[in-house]
C-alpha positions in Angstrom: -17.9 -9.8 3.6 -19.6 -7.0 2.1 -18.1 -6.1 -1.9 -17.9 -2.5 -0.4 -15.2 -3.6 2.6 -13.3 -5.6 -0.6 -13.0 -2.5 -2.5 -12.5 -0.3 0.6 -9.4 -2.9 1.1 -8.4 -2.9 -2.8 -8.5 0.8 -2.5 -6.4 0.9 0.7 -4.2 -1.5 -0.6 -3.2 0.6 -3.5 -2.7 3.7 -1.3 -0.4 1.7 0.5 1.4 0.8 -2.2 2.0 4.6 -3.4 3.4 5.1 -0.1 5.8 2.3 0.0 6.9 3.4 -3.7 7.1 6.8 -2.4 9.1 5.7 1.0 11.6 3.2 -0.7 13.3 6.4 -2.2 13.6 8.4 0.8 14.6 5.5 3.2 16.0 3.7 0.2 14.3 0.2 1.3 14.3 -2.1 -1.6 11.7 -4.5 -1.3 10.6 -4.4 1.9 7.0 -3.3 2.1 5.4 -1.9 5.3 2.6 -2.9 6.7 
């Protein structure tokens, strides 16, 4: 794998993870992340 896909994935990765934080406190699902 290229180092730019890994960081493409890091960088998705931690998008996602905003949006879960972000999500768990309008739907108010604990720790539950969605993939």
């Amino acid at each position: 794998m290229p180092k730019t896909w890994t960081r493409g994935k890091i960088a998705l990765n931690a998008r996602q993870r905003r949006h879960i934080r972000v999500r768990q406190r309008v739907d108010g699902t604990a720790g539950r992340p969605r993939l």
